[in-house]
C-alpha positions as CSV (number, residue, x, y, z in Angstrom):
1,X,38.5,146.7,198.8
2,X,40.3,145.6,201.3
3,X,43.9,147.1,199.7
4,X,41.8,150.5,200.7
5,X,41.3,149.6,204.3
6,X,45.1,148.7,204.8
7,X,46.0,152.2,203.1
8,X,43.9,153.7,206.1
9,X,45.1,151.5,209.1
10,X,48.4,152.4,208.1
11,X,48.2,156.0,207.2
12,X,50.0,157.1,210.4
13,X,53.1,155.0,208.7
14,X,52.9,156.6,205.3
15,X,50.5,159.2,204.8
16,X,52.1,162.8,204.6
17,X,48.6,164.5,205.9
18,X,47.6,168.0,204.2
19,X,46.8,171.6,205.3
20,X,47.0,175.2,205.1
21,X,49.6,177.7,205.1
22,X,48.9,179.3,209.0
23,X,48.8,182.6,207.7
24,X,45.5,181.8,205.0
25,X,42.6,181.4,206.7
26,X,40.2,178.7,205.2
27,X,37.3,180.6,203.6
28,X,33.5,179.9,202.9
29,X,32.2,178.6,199.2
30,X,28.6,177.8,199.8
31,X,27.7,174.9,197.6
32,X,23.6,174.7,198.5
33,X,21.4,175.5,201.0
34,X,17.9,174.5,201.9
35,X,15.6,174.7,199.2
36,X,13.3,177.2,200.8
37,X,15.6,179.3,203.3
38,X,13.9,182.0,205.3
39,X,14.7,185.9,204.2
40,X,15.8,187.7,207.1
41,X,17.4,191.1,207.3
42,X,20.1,192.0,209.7
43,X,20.8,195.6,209.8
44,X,24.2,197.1,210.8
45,X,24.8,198.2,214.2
46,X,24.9,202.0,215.6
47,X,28.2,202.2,217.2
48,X,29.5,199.2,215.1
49,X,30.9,201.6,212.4
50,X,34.8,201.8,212.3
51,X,35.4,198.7,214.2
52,X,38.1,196.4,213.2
53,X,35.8,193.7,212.4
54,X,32.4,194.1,210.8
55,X,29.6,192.3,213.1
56,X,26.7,192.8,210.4
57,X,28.6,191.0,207.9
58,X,30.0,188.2,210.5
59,X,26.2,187.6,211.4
60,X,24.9,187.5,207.8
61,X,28.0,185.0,206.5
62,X,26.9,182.7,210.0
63,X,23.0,182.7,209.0
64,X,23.4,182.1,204.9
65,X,26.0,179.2,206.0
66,X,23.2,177.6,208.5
67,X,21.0,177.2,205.1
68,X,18.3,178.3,207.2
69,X,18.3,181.6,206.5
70,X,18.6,183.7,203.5
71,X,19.7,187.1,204.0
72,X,19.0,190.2,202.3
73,X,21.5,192.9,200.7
74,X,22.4,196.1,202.8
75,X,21.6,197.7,199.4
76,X,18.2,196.2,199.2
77,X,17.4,198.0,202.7
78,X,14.6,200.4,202.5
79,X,15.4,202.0,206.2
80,X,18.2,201.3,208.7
81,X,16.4,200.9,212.1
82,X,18.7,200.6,215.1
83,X,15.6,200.9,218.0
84,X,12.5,199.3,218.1
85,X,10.9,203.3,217.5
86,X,12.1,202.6,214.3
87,X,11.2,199.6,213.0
88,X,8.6,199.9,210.1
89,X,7.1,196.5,208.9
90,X,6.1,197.5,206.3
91,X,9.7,198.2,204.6
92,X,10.7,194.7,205.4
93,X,7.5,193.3,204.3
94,X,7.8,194.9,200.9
95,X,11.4,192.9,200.7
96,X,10.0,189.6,201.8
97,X,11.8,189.3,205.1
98,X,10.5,187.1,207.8
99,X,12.7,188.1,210.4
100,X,14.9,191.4,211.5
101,X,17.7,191.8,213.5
102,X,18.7,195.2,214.7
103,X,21.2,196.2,217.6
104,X,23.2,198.7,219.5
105,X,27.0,198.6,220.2
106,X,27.9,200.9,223.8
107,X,31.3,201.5,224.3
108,X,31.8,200.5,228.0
109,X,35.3,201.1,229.6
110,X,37.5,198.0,227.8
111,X,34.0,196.3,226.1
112,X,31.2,196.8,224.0
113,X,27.7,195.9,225.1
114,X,25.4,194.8,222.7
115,X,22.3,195.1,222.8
116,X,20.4,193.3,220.0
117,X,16.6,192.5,219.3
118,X,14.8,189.7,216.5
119,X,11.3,190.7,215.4
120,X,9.4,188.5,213.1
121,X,7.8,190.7,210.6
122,X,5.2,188.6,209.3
123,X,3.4,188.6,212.8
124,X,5.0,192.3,213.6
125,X,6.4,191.6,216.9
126,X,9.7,190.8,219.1
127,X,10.5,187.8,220.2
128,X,14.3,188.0,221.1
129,X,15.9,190.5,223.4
130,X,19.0,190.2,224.7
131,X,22.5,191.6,225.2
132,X,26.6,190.4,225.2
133,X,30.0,191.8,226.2
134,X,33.0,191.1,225.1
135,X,36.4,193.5,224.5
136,X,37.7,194.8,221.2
137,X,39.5,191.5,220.2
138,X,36.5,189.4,220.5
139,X,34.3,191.3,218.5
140,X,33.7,187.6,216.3
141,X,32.6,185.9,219.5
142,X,30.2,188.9,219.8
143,X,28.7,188.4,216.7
144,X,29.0,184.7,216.3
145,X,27.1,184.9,219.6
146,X,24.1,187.0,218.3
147,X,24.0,184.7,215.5
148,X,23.9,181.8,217.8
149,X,20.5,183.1,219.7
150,X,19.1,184.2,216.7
151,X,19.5,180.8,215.1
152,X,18.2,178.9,218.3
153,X,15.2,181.2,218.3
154,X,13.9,180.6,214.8
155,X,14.8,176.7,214.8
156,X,14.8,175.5,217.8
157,X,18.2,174.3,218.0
158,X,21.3,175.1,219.8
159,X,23.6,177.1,217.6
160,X,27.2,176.0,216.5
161,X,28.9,179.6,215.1
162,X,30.6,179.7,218.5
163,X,32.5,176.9,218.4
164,X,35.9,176.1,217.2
165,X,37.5,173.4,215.2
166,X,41.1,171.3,215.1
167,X,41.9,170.6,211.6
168,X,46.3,169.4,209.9
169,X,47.9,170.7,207.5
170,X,50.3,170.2,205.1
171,X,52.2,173.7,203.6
172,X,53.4,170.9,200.7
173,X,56.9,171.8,200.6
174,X,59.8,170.4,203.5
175,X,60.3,172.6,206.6
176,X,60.4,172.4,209.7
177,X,57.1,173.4,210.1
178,X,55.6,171.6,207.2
179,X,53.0,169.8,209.1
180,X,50.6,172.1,211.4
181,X,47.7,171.3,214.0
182,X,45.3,174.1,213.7
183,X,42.5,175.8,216.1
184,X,40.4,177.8,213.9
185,X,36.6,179.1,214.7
186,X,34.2,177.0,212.7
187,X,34.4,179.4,209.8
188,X,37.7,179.0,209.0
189,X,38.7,182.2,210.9
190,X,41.4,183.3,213.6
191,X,43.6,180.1,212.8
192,X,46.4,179.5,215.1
193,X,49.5,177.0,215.2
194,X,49.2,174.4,218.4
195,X,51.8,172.3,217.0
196,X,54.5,172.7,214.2
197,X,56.4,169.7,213.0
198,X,58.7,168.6,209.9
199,X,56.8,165.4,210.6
200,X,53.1,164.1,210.2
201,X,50.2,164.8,212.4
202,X,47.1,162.7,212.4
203,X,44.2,162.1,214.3
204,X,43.1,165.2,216.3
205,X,40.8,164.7,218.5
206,X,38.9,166.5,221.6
207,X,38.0,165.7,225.1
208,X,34.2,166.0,225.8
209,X,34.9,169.2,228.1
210,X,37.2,170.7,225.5
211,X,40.1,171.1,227.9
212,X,42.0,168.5,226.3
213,X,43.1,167.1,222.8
214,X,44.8,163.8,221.6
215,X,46.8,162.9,218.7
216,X,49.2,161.3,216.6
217,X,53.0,162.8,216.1
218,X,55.6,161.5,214.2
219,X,57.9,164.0,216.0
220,X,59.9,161.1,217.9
221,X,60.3,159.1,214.4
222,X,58.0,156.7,215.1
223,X,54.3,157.0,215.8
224,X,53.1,158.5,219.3
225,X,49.5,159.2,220.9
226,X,50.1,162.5,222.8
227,X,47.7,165.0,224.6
228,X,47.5,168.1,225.3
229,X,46.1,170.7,227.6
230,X,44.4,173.4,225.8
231,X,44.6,176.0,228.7
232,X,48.5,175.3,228.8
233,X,49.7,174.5,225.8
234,X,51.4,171.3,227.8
235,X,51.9,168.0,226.0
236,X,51.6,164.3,227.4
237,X,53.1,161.4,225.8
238,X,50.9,158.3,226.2
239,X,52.6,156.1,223.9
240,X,55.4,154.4,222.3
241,X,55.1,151.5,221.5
242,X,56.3,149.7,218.5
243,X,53.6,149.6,215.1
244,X,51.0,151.3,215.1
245,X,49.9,153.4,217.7
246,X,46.9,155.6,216.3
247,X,43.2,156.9,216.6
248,X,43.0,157.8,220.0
249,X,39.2,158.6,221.2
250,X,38.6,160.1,224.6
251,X,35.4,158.3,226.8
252,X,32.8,160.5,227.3
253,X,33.9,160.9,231.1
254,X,37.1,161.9,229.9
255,X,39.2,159.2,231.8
256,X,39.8,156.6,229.7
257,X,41.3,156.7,225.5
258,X,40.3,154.3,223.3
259,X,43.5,153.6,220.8
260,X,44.6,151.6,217.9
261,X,48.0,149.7,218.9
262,X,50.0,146.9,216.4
263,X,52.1,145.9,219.7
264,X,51.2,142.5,220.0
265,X,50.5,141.7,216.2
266,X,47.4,143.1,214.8
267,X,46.2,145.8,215.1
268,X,43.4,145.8,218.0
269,X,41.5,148.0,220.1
270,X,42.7,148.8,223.5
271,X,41.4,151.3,226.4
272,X,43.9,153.3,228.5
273,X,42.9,155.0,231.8
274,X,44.9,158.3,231.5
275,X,45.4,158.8,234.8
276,X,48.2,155.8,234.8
277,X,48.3,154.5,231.3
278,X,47.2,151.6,232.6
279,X,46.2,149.1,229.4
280,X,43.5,146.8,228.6
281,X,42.9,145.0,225.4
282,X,39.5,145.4,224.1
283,X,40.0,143.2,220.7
284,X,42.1,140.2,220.3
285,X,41.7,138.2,217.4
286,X,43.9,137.7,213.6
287,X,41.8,140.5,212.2
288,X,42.5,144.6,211.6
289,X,40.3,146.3,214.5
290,X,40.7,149.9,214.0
291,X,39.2,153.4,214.5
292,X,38.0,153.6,217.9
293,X,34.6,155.9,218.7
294,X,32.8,155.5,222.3
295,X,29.5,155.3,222.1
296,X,27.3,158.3,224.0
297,X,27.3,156.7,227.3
298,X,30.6,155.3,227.4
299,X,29.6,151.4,228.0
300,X,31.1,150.8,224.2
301,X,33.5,151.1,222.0
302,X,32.3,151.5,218.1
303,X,35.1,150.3,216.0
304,X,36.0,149.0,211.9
305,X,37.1,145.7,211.3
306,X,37.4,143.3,208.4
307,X,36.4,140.2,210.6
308,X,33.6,139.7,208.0
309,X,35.4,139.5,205.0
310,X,35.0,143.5,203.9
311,X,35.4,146.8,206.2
312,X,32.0,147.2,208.4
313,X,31.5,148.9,212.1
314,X,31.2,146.8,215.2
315,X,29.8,147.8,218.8
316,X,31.4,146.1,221.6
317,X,30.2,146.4,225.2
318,X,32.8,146.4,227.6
319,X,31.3,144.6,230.1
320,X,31.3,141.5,228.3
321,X,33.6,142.0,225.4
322,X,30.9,140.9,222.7
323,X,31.4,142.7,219.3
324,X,28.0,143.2,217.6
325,X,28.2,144.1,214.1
326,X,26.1,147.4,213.1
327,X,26.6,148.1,209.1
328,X,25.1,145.7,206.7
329,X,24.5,148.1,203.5
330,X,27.4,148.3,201.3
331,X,30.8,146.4,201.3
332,X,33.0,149.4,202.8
333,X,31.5,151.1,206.0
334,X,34.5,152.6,207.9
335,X,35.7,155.7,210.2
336,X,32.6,155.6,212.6
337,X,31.6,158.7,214.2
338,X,28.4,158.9,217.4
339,X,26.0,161.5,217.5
340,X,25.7,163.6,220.6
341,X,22.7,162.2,221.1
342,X,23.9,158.8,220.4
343,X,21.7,157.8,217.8
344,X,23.0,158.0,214.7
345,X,26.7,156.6,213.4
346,X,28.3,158.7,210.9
347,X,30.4,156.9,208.5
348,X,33.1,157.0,205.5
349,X,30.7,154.4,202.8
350,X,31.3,153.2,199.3
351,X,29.0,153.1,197.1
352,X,29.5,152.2,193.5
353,X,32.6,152.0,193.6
354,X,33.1,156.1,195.3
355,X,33.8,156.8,199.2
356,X,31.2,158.9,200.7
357,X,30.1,160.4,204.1
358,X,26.5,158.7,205.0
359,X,24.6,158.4,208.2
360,X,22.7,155.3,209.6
361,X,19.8,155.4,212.3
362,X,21.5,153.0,215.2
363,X,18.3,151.4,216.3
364,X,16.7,150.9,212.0
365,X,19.7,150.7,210.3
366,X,18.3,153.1,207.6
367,X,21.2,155.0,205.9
368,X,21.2,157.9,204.3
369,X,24.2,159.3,202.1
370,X,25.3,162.5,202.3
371,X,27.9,163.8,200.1
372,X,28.4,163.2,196.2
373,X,32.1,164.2,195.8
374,X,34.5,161.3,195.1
375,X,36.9,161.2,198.0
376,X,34.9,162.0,201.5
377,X,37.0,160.8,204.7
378,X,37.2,161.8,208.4
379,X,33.8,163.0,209.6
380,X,33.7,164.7,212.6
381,X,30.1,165.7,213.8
382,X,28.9,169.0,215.5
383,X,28.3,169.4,219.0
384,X,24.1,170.3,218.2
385,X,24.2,167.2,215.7
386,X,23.1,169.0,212.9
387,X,26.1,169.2,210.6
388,X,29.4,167.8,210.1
389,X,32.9,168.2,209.3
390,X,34.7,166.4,206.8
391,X,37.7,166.2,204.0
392,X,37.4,166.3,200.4
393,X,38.9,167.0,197.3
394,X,38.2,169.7,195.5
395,X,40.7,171.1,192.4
396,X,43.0,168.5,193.1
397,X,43.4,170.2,196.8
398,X,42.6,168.8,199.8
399,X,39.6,171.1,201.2
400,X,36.9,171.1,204.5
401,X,33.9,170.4,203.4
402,X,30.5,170.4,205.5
403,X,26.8,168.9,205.7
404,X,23.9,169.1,207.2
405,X,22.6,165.8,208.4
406,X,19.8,166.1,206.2
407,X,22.2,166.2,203.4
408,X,20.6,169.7,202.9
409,X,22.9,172.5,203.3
410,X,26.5,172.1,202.4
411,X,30.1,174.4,202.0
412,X,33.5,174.2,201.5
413,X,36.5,175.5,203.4
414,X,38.8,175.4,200.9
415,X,42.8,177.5,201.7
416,X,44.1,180.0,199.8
417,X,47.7,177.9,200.1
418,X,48.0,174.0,200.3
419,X,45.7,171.3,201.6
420,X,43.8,170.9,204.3
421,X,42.8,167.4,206.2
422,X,41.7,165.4,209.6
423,X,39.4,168.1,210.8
424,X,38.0,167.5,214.1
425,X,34.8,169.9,215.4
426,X,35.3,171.4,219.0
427,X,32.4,170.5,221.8
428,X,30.5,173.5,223.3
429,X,33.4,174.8,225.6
């Protein structure tokens, strides 16, 4: 029990973190979706033929990962409808679709505009117009964009197949570049090196605005909090001190970053304002505070300690320093992670003896677990709330895994080469 909490406190001493070769994307194994998804047909673009990316098939791979949506084969299509003239209900009645989704691609000096349009066939009418631009190397943000208004249209929430992810990893054998930080889409796609190091990376995390990350590089030999400017490429060091210096957690605001430090003995919770790395200590006591997350208006710090004799998650508000214990199910709750809308905690838990991702209700305490492999760390929640990011095991490989927060739909991102760990999901930039 608590042998497992040291191992993570001081991973950033030991642990060689995983990842993926650069040059393999992570790619999609659907494990299960929602037990009644809705059919919906999206037929290929006119003009999209001979592109260098295939938008139909970008779109459909986006709406079967939701769960939502179940889409039907291009070989099933009874007509190929590109205009609302077109559209026959009766053909996509026949296959059982609820919705369609048909579109026009119009070369336009450097872009494409798209025009697209959702009809739900049961009630034989439109219900989504609309149009996007974008140049020949962003014909994925095109279609992860139509997928993102078609999503929001049919469930009411925001869409997430915009947004991008951080994730480490580990190419398994010494280089110079063993150890990557990656910026992938959420699917795994158009990864790129930020950061290239014969040393470990941990910890990436992201500002609210998305201009900024933080994390943790062994790069100077001993363990560093750095951040970085996404625009730039430029890198910050904000500490050095000696221990542990680990987990750093933007405030919502963006000014402040919670941190783990060992400087003074154990390791405790401190706050930094960025702007002059000014310190204060938010934890002081003999006990293993660790794994900093602000809560959704920035008044708190949620945070791991093992002042009650096992692992559990803490609140404490920083106008009077009072820690408030929030996890009573279970003797290993760790790794706490807010909701956007601040009212849920997401959460590494044990149970029976296995290490799971789960999700508690702040204000009941009701938990819910939400994974059934045997090794679930590091969640890292979408921008919308509806799903997370998290590493797993899968083969003996360290893979991506994700969940709905209903613990209805869930995938892999496994990599063609090496593990994969740490991921950490953009906010809408």
């Amino acid at each position: 029990m608590i042998s497992r909490f040291f191992k993570i406190q001081l991973a950033i001493l030991l642990v060689a973190v995983s990842a993926v070769n650069v040059q393999a994307n992570l790619f999609i194994e659907i494990n299960r979706g929602n037990d009644n998804p809705s059919p919906v047909a999206i037929v290929p673009f006119a003009g999209a033929q001979g592109l260098p990316e295939d938008i139909q098939a970008i779109i459909t791979a986006d709406l079967e990962r939701s769960g939502f949506f179940r889409p039907i084969p291009k070989t099933d299509m009874l007509s190929m409808p590109t205009d609302k003239s077109e559209v026959v209900f009766r053909d996509w009645r026949v296959l059982g679709a609820n919705f369609l989704v048909i579109g026009q691609m119009t070369p336009e000096a450097d872009q494409y505009i798209v025009r697209y349009e959702l009809y739900d066939v049961l009630a034989q009418k439109n219900i989504l117009t609309a149009q996007v631009k974008g140049g020949r190397d962003g014909l994925r943000d095109i279609a992860h964009a139509v997928s993102d208004a078609v999503y929001e249209k049919v469930t009411g929430i925001r869409g997430i197949f915009s947004t991008k992810m951080l994730y480490v990893q580990d190419l398994r054998k010494p280089s110079a570049g063993r150890y990557r930080l990656m910026y992938a889409d959420v699917d795994g796609a158009r990864a790129q090196v930020l950061l290239a190091s014969s040393e470990p990376i941990l910890s990436p995390t992201w500002s609210a605005d998305g201009k900024r990350i933080a994390y943790v590089s062994f790069e100077t030999s001993r363990p560093a909090i750095y951040i970085m400017d996404m625009a730039t490429g430029r890198k910050t060091q904000m500490t050095h001190f000696r221990g542990l210096n680990g987990a750093p957690s933007f405030s919502p605001d963006g000014t402040q970053l919670a941190m783990v430090l060992s400087k003074d003995g154990m390791p405790d919770i401190y706050v930094m304002t960025i702007a002059n790395k000014r310190l204060r200590r938010i934890t002081n006591d003999h006990y293993i505070d660790t794994e900093p997350n602000w809560n959704a208006d920035g008044s708190g710090v949620i945070f791991t300690s093992n002042r009650g004799g096992s692992p559990q998650i803490y609140q404490i508000n920083l106008s009077n320093g009072r820690p408030e214990r929030l996890t009573f199910e279970g003797d290993y709750n760790a790794r706490p992670r807010v909701s956007p809308d601040g009212k849920s905690l997401v959460m590494v838990h044990r149970q029976s003896g296995v290490y799971h991702i789960a999700t508690q209700d702040i204000a009941t305490g009701n938990m819910r677990i939400l994974t059934e492999t045997w090794l679930d760390e590091s969640p890292s929640i979408a921008p919308n709330g509806a799903m997370l990011l998290y590493a797993t095991q899968h083969n003996k490989k360290g893979v991506l895994g994700a969940v709905s927060m209903d613990a209805g739909v869930k995938f892999r991102l496994p990599a063609k080469e090496g593990d994969v760990r740490e991921p950490a999901w953009a906010p809408y930039l």
